[in-house]
C-alpha positions in Angstrom: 0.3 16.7 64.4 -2.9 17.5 61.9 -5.6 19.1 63.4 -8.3 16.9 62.6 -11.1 19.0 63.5 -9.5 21.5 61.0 -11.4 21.6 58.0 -9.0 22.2 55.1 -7.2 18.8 56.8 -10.3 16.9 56.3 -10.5 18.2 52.8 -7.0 17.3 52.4 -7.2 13.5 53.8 -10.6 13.3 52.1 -8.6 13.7 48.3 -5.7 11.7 49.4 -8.3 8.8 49.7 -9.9 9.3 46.5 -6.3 9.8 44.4 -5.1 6.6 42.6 -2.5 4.6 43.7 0.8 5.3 42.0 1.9 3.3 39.4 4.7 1.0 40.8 7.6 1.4 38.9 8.1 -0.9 35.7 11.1 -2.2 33.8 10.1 -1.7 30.0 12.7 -3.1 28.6 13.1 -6.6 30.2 10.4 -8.3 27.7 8.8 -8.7 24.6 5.3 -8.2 26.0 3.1 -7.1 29.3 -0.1 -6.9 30.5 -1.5 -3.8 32.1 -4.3 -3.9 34.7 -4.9 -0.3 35.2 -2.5 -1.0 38.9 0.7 -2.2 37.3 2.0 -3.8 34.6 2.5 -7.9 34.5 5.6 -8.8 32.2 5.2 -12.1 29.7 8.3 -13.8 29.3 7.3 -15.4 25.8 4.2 -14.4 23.2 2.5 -17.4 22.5 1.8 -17.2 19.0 2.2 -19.7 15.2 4.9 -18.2 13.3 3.4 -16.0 10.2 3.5 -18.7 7.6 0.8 -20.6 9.8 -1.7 -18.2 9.2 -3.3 -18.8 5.9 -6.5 -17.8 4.4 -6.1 -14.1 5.5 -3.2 -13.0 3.3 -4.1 -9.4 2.7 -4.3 -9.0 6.3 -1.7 -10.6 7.2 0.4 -8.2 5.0 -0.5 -5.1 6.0 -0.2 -6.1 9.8 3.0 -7.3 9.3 4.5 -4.8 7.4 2.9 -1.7 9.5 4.5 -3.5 13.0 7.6 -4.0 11.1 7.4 -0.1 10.4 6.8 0.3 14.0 9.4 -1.7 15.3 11.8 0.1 13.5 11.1 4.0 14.3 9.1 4.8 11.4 5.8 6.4 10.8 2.9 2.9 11.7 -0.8 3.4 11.8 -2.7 3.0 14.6 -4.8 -0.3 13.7 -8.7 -2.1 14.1 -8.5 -5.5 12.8 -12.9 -6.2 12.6 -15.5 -8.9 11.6 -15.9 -12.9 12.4 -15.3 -14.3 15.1 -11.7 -17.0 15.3 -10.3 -15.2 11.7 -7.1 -14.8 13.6 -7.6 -11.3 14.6 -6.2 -11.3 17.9 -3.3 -13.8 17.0 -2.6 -11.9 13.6 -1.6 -9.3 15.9 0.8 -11.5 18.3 2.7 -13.1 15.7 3.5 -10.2 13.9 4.8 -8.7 17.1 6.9 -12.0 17.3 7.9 -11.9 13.9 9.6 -8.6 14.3 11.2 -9.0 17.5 12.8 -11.6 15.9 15.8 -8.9 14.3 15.6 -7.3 17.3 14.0 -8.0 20.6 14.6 -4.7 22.4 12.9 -2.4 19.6 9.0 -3.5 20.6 7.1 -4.6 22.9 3.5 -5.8 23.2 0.8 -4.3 25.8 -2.1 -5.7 25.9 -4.8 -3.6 28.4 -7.2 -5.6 30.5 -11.2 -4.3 29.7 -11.0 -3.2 33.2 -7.6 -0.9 33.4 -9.4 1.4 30.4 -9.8 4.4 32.7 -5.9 4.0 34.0 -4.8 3.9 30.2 -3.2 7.9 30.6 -0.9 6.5 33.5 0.1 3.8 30.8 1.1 6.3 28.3 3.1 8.4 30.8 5.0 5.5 31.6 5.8 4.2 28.0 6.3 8.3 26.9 9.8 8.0 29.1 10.5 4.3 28.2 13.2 4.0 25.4 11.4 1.5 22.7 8.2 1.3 20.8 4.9 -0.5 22.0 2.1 -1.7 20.5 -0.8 -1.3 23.0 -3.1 -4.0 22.4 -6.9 -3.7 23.4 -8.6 -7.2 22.4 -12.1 -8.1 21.6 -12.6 -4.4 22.6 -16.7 -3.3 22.5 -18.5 -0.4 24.5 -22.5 -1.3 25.6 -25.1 1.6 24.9 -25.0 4.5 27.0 -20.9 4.2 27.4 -20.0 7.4 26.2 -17.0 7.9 28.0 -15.3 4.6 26.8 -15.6 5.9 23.2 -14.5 9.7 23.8 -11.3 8.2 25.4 -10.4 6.1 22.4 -11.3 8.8 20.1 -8.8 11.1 22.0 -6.0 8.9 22.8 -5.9 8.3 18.7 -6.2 11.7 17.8 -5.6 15.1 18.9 -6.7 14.5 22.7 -4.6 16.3 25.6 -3.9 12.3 26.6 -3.1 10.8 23.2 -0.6 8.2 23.0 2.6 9.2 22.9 4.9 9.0 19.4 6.4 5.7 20.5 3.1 4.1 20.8 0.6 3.2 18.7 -2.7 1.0 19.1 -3.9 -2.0 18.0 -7.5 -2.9 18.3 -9.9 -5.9 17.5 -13.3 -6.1 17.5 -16.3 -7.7 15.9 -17.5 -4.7 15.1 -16.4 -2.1 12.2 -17.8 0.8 14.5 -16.8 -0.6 18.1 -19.7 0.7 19.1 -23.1 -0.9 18.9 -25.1 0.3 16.0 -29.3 -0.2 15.6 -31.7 0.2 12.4 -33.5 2.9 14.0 -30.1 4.8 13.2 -31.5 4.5 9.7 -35.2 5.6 10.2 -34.8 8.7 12.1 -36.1 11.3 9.8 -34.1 14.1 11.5 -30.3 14.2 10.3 -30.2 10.4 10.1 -26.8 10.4 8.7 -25.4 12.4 12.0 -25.9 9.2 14.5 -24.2 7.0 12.0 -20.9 9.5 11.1 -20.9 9.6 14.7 -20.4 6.2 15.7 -18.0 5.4 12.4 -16.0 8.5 13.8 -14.1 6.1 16.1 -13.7 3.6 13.7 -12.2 6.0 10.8 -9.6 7.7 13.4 -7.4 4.1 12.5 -4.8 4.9 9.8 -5.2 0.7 8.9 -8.7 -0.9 9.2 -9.3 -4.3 8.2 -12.0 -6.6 7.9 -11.6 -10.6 8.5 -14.8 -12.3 7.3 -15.8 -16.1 7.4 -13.4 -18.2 5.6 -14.3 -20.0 2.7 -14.6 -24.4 3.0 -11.5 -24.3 0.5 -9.4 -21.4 2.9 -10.7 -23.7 6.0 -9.2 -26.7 4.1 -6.0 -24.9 3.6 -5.6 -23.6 6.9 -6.0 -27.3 8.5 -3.6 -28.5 5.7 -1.2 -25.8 7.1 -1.0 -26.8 10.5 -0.9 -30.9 9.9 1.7 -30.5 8.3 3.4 -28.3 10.6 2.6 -31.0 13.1 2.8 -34.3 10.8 -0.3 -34.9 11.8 -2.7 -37.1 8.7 -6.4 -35.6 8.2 -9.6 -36.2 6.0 -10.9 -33.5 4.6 -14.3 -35.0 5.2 -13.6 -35.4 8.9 -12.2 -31.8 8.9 -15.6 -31.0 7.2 -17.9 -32.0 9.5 -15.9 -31.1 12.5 -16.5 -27.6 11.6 -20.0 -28.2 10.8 -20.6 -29.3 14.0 -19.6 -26.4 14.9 -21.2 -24.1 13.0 -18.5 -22.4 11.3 -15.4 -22.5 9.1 -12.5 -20.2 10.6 -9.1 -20.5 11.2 -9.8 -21.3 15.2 -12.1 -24.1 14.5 -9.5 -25.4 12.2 -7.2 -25.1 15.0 -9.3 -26.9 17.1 -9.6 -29.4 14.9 -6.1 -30.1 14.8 -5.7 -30.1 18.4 -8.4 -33.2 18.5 -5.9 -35.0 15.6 -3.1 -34.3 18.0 -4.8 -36.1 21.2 -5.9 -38.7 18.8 -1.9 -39.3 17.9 -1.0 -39.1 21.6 0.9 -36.1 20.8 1.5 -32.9 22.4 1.4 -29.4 20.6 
């Protein structure tokens, strides 16, 4: 028996208490994606996702997404990646269905991990895990932001992409949206600091520039919005008018490829059919 009046045993249960739980023990292999909540990982039995040819009005992007994932999927050298700017451009979805669209030729080379905001600190007990897993992942960190004053958040990031005692390991590589270019928020006073003002601002694009692939999505045009609600009525045989699609979006205040989808959805209740 422990002598609890003994001092190093105090010291001793003391640090048991504060050590994390272990990380219960995962089958990577078993699906194409999984969610990670700093405790465990969660495994989704089916990406929900439109095939590629859905997404319109972001063609560049959609290119280099695909064809870096495609890279990934099959052992090459992929970029880590920040996919920026407007909100509902397809930034988040971009990155499912590309993930789809290569586990299509072969299920078992990726998988998708997408990290809740929470499990951030827990991301090294991730990485340990994939490191020994026998496939590539895309870790997925969505809508991702840091407030002022978070300086950790930001050092992490910056280490795990690059040079850090914790990077990700070579069979993982990140993907990362945000509506911001720098992650972090940015002010005009950056601007008006007479002393080295250019040092606050390298510092917070320091993040964004360690992604080998960053891309902006920016508000859609009224003739892309058109041609992404054309895309998916017709995927659906659903009819439109592109004067109703018109003002469903300005009643919304915005043209983008999720209120387009939205809008669809409302012609699908209206037809009494399911999507």
């Amino acid at each position: 028996m422990i002598d609890q009046g003994d001092p190093l045993a105090r010291i001793a249960a003391a640090l048991e208490r504060l050590a994390p739980a272990p990380v219960p023990s995962i089958d990577w292999t078993c699906a194409p994606a999984y969610v990670w909540d700093g405790a465990g990982a969660r495994p989704v039995a089916r990406i929900e996702a439109p095939v590629l040819d859905l997404l319109r009005g972001i063609d560049p992007q959609k290119h280099a997404v695909t064809v870096n994932v495609t890279r990934l999927a099959g052992g090459h050298a992929a970029h880590d990646m920040l996919l920026w700017g407007a909100r509902g451009m397809g930034k988040s979805v971009l990155i499912r269905a590309s993930v789809a669209a290569a586990q299509v030729a072969d299920c078992a080379a990726l998988a998708l991990v997408q990290v809740a905001p929470e499990a951030l600190p827990r991301v090294p007990l991730l990485f340990a895990a994939l490191a020994r897993a026998e496939r590539r992942f895309l870790v997925f960190f969505d809508d991702l932001g840091f407030e002022d004053g978070d300086g950790a958040g930001p050092r992490a990031l910056r280490s795990w992409l690059e040079g850090g005692v914790e990077a990700r390991p070579a069979n993982v590589r990140l993907a990362v949206t945000s509506n911001r270019r720098a992650i972090v928020p940015r002010h005009a006073s950056e601007q008006d600091d007479p002393l080295n003002p250019r040092d606050a601002v390298d510092d917070r694009l320091a993040l964004a520039d360690r992604f080998g692939l960053s891309l902006g999505f920016h508000v859609c045009s009224q003739d892309d919005y058109l041609a992404i609600v054309a895309g998916y009525a017709a995927a659906y045989r659903l009819t439109w008018e592109e004067a109703d699609a018109l003002e469903w979006a300005r009643r919304r205040g915005a043209r983008s490829g999720r209120a387009a989808w939205q809008y669809v959805t409302e012609l699908a209740g209206r037809a009494g059919v399911a999507l």
